[in-house]
N, CA, C and O atoms as a Tinker XYZ file with bonds, in Angstrom:
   292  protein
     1  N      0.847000   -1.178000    0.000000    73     2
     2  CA     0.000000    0.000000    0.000000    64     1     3
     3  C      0.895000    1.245000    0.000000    63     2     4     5
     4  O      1.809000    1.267000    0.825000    81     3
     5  N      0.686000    2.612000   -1.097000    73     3     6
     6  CA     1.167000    3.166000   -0.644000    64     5     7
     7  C      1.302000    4.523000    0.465000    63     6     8     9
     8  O      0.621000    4.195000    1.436000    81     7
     9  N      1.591000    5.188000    0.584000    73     7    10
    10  CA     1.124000    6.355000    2.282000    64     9    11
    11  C      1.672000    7.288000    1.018000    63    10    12    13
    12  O      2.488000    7.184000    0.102000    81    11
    13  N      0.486000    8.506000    1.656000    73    11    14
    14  CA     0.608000    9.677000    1.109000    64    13    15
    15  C      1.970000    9.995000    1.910000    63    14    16    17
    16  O      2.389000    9.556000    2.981000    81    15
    17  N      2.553000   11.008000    0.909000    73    15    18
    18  CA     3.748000   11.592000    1.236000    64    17    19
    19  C      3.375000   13.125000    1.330000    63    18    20    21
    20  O      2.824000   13.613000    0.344000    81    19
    21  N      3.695000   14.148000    2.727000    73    19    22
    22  CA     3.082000   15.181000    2.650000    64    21    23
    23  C      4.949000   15.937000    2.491000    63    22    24    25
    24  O      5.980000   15.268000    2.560000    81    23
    25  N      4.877000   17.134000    2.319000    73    23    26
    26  CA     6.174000   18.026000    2.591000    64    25    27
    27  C      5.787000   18.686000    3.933000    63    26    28    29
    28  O      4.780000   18.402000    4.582000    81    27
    29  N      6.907000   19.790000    4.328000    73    27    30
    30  CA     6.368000   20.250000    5.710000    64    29    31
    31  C      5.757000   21.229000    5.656000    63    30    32    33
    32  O      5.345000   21.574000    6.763000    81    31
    33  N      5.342000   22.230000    4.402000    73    31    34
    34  CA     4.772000   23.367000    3.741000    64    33    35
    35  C      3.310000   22.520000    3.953000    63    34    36    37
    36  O      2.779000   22.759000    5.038000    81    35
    37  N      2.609000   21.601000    3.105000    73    35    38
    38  CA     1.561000   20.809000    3.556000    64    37    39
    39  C      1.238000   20.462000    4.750000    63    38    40    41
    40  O      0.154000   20.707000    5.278000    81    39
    41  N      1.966000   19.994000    5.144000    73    39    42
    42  CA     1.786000   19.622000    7.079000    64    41    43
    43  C      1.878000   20.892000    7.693000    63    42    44    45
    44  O      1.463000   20.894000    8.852000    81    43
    45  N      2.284000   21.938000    7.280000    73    43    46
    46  CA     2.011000   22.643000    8.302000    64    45    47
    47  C      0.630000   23.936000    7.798000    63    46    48    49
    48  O      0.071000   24.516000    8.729000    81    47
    49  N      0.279000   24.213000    6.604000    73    47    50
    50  CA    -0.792000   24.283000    5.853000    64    49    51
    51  C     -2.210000   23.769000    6.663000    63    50    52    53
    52  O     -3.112000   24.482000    7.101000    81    51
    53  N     -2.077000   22.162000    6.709000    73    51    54
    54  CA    -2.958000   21.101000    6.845000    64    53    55
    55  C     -3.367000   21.290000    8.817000    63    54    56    57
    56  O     -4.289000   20.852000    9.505000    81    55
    57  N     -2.733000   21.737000    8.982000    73    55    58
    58  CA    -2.289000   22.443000   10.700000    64    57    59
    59  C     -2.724000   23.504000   10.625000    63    58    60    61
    60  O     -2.937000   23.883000   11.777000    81    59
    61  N     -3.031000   24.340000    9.835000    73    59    62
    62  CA    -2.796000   26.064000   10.358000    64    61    63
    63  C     -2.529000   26.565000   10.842000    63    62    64    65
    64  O     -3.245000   27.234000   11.587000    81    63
    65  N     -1.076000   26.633000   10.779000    73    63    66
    66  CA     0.250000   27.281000   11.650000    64    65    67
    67  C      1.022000   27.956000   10.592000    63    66    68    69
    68  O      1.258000   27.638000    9.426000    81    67
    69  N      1.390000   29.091000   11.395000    73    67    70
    70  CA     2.284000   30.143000   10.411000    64    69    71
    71  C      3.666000   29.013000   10.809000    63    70    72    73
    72  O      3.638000   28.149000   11.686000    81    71
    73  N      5.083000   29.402000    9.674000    73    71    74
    74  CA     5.914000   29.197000    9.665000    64    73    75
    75  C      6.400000   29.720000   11.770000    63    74    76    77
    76  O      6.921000   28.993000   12.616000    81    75
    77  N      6.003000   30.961000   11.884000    73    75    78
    78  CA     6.605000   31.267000   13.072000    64    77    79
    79  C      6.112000   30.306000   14.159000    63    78    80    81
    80  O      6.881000   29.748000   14.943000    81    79
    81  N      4.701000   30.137000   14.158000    73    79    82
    82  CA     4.315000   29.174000   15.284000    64    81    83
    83  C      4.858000   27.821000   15.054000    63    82    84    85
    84  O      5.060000   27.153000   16.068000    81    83
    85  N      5.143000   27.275000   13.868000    73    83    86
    86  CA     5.461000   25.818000   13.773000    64    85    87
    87  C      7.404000   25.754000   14.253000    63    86    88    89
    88  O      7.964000   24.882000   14.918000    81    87
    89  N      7.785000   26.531000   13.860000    73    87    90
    90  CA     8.925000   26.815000   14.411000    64    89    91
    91  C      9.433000   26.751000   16.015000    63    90    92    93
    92  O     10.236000   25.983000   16.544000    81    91
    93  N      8.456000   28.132000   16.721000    73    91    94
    94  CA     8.330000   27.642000   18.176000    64    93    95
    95  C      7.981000   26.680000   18.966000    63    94    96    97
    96  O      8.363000   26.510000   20.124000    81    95
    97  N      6.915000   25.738000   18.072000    73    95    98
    98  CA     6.712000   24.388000   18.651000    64    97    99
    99  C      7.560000   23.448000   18.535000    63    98   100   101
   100  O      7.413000   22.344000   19.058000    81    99
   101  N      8.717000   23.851000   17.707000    73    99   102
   102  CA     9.560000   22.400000   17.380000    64   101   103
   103  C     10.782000   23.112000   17.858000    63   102   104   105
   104  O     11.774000   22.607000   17.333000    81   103
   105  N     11.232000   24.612000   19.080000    73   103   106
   106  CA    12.352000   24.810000   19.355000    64   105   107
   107  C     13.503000   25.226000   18.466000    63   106   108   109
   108  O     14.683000   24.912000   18.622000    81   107
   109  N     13.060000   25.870000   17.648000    73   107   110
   110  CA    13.886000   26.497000   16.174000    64   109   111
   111  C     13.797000   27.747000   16.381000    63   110   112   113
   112  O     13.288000   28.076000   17.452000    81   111
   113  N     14.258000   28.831000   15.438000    73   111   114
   114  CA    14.100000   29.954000   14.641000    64   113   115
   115  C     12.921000   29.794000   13.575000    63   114   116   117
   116  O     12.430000   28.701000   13.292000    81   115
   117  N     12.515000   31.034000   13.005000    73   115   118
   118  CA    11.873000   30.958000   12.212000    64   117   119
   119  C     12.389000   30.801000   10.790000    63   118   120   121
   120  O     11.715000   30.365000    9.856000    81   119
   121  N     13.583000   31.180000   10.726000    73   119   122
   122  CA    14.710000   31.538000   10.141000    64   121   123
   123  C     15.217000   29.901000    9.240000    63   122   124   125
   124  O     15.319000   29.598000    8.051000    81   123
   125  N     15.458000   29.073000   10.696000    73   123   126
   126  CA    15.625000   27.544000   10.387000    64   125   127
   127  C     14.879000   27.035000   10.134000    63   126   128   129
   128  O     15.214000   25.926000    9.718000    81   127
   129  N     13.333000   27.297000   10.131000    73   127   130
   130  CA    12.396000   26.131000    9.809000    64   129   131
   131  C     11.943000   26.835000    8.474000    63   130   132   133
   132  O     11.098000   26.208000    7.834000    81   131
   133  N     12.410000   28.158000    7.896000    73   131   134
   134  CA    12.005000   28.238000    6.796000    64   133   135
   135  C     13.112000   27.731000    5.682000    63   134   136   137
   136  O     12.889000   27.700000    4.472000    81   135
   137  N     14.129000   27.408000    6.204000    73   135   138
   138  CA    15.049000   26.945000    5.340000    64   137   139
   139  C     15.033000   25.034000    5.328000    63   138   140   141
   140  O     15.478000   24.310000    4.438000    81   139
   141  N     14.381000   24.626000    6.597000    73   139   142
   142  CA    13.508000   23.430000    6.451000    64   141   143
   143  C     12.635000   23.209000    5.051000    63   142   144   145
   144  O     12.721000   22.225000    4.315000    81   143
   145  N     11.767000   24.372000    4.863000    73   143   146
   146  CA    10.913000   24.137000    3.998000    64   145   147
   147  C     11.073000   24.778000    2.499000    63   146   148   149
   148  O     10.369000   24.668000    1.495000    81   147
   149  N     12.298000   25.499000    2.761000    73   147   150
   150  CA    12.220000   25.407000    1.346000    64   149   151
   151  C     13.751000   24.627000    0.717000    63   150   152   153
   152  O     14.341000   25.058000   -0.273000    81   151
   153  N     14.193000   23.457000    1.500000    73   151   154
   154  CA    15.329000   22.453000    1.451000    64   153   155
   155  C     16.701000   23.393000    1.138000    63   154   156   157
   156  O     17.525000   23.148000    0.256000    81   155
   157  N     16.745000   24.767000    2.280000    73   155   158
   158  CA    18.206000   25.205000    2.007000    64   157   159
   159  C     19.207000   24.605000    3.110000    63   158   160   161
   160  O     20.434000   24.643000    3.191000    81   159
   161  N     18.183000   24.016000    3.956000    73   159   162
   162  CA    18.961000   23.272000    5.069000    64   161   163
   163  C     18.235000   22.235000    5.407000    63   162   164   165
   164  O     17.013000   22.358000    5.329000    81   163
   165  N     18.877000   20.817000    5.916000    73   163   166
   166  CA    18.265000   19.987000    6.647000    64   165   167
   167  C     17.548000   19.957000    8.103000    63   166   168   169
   168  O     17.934000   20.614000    9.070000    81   167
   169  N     16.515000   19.139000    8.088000    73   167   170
   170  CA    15.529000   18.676000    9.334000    64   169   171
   171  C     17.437000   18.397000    9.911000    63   170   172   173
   172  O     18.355000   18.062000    9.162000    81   171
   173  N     17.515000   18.617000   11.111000    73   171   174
   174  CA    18.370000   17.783000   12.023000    64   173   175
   175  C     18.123000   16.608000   12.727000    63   174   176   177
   176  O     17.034000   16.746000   13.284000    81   175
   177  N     18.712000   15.283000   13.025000    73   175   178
   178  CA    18.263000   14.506000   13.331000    64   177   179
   179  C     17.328000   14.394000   14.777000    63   178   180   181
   180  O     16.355000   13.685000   15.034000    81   179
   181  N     17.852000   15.124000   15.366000    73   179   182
   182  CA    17.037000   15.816000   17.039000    64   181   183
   183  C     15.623000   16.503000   16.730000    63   182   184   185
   184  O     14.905000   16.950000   17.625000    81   183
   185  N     15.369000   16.531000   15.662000    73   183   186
   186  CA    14.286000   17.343000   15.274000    64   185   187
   187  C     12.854000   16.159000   14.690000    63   186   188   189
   188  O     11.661000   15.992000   14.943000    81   187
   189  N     13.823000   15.617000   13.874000    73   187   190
   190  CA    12.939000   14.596000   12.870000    64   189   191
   191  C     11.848000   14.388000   13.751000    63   190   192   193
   192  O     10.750000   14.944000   13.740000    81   191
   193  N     12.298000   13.496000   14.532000    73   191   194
   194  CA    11.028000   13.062000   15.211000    64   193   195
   195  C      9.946000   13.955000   16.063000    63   194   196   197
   196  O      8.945000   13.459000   16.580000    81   195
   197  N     10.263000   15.226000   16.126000    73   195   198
   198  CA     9.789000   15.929000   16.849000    64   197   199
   199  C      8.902000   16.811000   15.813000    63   198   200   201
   200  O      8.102000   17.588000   16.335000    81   199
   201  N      8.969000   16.765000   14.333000    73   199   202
   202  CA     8.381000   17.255000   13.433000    64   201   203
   203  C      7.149000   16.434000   13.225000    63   202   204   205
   204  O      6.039000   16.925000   13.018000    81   203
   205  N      7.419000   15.112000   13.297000    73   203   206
   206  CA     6.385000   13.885000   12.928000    64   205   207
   207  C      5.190000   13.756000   14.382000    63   206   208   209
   208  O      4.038000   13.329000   14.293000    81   207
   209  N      5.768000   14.181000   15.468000    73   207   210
   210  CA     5.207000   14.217000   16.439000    64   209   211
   211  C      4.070000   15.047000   16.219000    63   210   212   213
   212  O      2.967000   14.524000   16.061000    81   211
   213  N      4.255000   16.619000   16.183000    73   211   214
   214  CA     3.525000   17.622000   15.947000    64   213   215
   215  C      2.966000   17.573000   15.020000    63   214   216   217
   216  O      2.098000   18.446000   15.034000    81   215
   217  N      2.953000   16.938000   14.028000    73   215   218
   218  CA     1.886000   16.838000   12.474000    64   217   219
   219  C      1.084000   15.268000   12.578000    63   218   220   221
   220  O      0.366000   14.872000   11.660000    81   219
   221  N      1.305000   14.541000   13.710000    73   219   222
   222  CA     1.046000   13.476000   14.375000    64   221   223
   223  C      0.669000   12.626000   13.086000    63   222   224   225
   224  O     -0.513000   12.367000   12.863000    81   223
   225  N      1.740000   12.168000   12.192000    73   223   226
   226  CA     2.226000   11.664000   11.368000    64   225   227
   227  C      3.379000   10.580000   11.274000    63   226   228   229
   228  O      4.402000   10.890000   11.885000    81   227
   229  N      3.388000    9.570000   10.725000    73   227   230
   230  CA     4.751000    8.516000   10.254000    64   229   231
   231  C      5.849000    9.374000    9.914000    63   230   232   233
   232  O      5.754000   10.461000    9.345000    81   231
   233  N      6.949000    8.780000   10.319000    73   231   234
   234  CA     8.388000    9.452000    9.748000    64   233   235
   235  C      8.071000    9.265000    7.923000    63   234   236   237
   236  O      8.419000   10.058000    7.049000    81   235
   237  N      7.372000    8.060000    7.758000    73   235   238
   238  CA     7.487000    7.718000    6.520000    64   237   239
   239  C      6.497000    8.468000    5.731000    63   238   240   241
   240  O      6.399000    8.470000    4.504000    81   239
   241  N      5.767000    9.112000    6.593000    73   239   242
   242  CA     4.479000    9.957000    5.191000    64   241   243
   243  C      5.209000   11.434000    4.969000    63   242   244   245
   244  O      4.649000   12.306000    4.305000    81   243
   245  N      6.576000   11.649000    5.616000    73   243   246
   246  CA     6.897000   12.896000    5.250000    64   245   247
   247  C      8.020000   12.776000    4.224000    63   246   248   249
   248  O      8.903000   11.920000    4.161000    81   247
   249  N      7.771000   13.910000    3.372000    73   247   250
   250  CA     8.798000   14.490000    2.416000    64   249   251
   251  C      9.724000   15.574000    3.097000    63   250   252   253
   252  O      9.140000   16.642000    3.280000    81   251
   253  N     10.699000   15.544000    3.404000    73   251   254
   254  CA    11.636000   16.566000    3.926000    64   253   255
   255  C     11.928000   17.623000    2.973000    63   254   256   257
   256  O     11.869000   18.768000    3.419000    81   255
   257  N     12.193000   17.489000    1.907000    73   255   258
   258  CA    12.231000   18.557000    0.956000    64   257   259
   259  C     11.280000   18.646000   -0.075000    63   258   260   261
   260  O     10.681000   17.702000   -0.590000    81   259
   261  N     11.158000   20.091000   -0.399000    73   259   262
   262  CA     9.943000   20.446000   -1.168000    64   261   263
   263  C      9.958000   20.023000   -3.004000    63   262   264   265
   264  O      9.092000   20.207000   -3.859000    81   263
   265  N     11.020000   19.543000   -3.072000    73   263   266
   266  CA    11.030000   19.346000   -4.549000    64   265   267
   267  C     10.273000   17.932000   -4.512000    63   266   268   269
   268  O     10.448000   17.336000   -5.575000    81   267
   269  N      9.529000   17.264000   -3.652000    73   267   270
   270  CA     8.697000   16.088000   -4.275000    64   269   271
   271  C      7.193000   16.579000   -4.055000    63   270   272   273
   272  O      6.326000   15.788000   -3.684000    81   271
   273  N      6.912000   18.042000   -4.326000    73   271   274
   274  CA     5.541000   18.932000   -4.200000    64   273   275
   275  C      4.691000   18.219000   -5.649000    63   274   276   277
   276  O      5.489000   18.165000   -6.585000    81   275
   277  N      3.631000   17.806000   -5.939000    73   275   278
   278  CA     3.048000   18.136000   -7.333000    64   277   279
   279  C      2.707000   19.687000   -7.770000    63   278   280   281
   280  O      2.271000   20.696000   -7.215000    81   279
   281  N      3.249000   19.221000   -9.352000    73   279   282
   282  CA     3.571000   20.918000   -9.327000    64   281   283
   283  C      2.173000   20.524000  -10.599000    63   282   284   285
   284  O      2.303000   21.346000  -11.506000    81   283
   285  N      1.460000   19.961000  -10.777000    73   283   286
   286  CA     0.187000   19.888000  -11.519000    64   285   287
   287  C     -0.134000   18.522000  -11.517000    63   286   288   289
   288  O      0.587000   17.528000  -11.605000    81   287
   289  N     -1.599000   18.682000  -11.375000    73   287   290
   290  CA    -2.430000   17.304000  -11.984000    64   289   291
   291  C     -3.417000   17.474000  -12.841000    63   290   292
   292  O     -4.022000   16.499000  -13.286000    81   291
């Protein structure tokens, strides 16, 4: 079967949380979690799970970087 794959722009969309609030919930900058989402920097491993927590999601339904977005259907 396969699991939807969300990015963290979607998960956090799907949440309705600004970049700033999703940031403070996961102990970041706003600064770092926007470079989370637009893949200029990596999730850190101390984080991962703490991202999947808060979108109360599988490690495996997330896309870490935004280049696996559909860009049309």
């Amino acid at each position: 079967m396969n699991e939807r794959k969300y990015t963290l722009k979607e998960l956090r969309a799907r949440n309705n949380l600004t970049q700033e609030q999703t940031a403070e919930k996961l102990g970041v900058s706003q600064t770092t979690y926007n470079a989370w989402e637009k893949d200029i920097s990596n999730v850190g491993i101390s984080k991962v799970q703490a991202v999947a927590d808060l979108f109360k999601v599988k490690l495996g339904e997330i896309f870490f970087t935004p280049q696996h977005e559909n860009k049309s259907c």
